[in-house]
C-alpha positions in Angstrom: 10.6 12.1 7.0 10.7 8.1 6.7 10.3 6.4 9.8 11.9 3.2 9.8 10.8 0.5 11.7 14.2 -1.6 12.6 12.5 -4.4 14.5 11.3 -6.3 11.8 9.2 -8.6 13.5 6.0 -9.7 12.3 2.6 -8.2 13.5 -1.1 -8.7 14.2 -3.4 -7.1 12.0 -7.1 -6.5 13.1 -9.0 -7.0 9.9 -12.6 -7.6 11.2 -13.9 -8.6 14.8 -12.3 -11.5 15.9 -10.5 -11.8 12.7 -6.6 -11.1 13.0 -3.2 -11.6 10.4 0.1 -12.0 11.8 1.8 -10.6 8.9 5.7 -10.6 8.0 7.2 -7.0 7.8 6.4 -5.9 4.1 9.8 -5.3 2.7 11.1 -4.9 -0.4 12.2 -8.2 -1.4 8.6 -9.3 -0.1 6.9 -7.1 -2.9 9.5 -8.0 -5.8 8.6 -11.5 -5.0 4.6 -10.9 -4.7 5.1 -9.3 -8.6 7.0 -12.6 -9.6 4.1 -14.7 -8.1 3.1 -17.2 -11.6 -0.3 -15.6 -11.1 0.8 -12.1 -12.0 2.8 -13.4 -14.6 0.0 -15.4 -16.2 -2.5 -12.4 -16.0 -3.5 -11.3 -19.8 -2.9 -7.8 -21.0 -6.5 -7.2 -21.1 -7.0 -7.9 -17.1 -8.7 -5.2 -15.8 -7.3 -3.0 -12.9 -9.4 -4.6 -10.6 -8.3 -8.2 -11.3 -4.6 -7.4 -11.2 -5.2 -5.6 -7.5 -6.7 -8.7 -6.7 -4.1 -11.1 -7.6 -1.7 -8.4 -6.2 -2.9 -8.8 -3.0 -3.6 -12.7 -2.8 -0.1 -12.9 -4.3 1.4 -9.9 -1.2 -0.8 -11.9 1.3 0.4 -15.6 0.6 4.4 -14.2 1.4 3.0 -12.3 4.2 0.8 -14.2 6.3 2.0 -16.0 8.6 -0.8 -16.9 11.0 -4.2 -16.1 11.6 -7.3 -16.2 14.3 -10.9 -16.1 13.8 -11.1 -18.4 10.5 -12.4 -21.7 10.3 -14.4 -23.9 7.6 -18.2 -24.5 7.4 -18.4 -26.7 10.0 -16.6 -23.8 12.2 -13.8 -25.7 13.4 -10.8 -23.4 12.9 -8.3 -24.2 9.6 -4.6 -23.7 9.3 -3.2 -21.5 6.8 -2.7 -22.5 3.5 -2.2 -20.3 0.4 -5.8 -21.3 -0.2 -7.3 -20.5 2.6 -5.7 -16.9 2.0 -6.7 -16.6 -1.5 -10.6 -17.6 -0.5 -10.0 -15.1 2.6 -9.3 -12.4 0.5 -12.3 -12.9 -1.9 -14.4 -11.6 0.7 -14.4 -7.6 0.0 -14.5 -6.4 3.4 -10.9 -8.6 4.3 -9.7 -7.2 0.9 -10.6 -3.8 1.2 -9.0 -3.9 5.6 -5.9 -5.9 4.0 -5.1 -3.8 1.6 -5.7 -0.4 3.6 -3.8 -1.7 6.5 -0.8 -3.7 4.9 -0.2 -3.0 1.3 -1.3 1.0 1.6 1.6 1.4 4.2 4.0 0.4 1.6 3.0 3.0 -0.5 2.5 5.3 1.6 5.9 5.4 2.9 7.0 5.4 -0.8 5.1 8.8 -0.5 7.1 10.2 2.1 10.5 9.9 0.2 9.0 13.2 -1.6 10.1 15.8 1.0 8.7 18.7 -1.2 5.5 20.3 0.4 2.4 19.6 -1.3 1.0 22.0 -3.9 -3.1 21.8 -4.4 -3.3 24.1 -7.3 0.7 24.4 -8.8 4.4 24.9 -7.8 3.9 27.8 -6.5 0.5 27.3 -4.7 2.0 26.0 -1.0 4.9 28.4 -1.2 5.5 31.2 1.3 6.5 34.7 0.1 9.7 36.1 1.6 10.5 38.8 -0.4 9.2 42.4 0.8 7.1 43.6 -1.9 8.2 46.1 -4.8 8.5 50.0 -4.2 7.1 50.8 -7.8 6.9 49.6 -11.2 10.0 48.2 -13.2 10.8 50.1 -15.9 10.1 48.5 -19.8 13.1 47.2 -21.1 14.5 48.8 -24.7 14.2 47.7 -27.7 17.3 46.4 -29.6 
């Protein structure tokens, strides 16, 4: 079943103590426009899986982001956001890993649940329940033509 969320308001996302995203409801038209960012476009076809999460994510997180607490400079005074400051945010692994796992993987996960067949671990038949009573004897082979 798909749950929809028909508030569509923006929400706080606890990414690492003290460190919280207000982040825009990730919508369709939020992700077709992340996969037009000029830095996906520009990636080559030899960028590694890696590199294109990466600019994925900065590209997802620049539409999304709306505010933030708990990130300031080197001086600590607290900075505003910018698409830089998102970018730099992101290049730290543990923000990546927390963004990605608590923003981006809902998307796909609800692009999971659109498949309302039951999983099968080992084939089509594997999760199946029998309901047929079981066979009295052996069938007879058929003849030859």
């Amino acid at each position: 079943m798909i749950r929809l969320n028909l508030t569509a308001t923006p929400q706080w996302l606890a990414l690492a103590p003290d460190l919280r995203l207000l982040v825009a409801p990730l919508t369709t038209a939020l992700m077709v426009s992340a996969r037009a960012d000029p830095a996906i476009e520009a990636m080559p076809e030899s960028a590694t899986q890696e590199e294109l999460a990466l600019a994925m994510a900065k590209a997802v997180a620049r539409r999304a982001v709306l505010d933030w607490e708990g990130v300031g400079d080197d001086a600590g005074n607290i900075v505003t956001v910018t698409p830089e400051g998102i970018d730099a945010l992101l290049e730290i692994w543990p923000i990546f890993e927390a963004f990605q796992t608590q923003y981006v993987a809902r998307g796909l996960i609800l692009d999971a649940e659109k498949n309302v067949s039951a999983p099968s671990p080992s084939g089509p038949s594997a999760g199946a329940t029998g309901i047929a009573p079981p066979a009295r004897g052996r069938a007879r082979t058929a003849r030859p033509d």
